[in-house]
C-alpha positions in Angstrom: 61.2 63.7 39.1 62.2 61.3 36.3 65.1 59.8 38.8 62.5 59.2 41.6 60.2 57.5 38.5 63.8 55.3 38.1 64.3 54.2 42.1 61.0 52.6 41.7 61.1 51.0 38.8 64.4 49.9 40.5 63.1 49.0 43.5 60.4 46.9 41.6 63.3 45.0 39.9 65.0 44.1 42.7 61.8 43.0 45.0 60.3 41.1 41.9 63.4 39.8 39.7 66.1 39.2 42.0 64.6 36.1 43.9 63.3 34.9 40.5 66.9 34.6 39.3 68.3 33.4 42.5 65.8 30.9 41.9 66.7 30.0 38.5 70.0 30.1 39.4 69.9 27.8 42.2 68.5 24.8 40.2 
């Protein structure tokens, strides 16, 4: 159960954080 708790969290970070630091990145 914990690793499905994990692939969400993940799943959060990648939705939520990745376009946020291809943002920062960019400019």
């Amino acid at each position: 159960m914990a690793g499905g708790i994990f692939v969400v969290f993940w799943l959060l970070f990648v939705v939520i954080a990745e376009p946020t630091y291809l943002e920062n990145k960019r400019a």
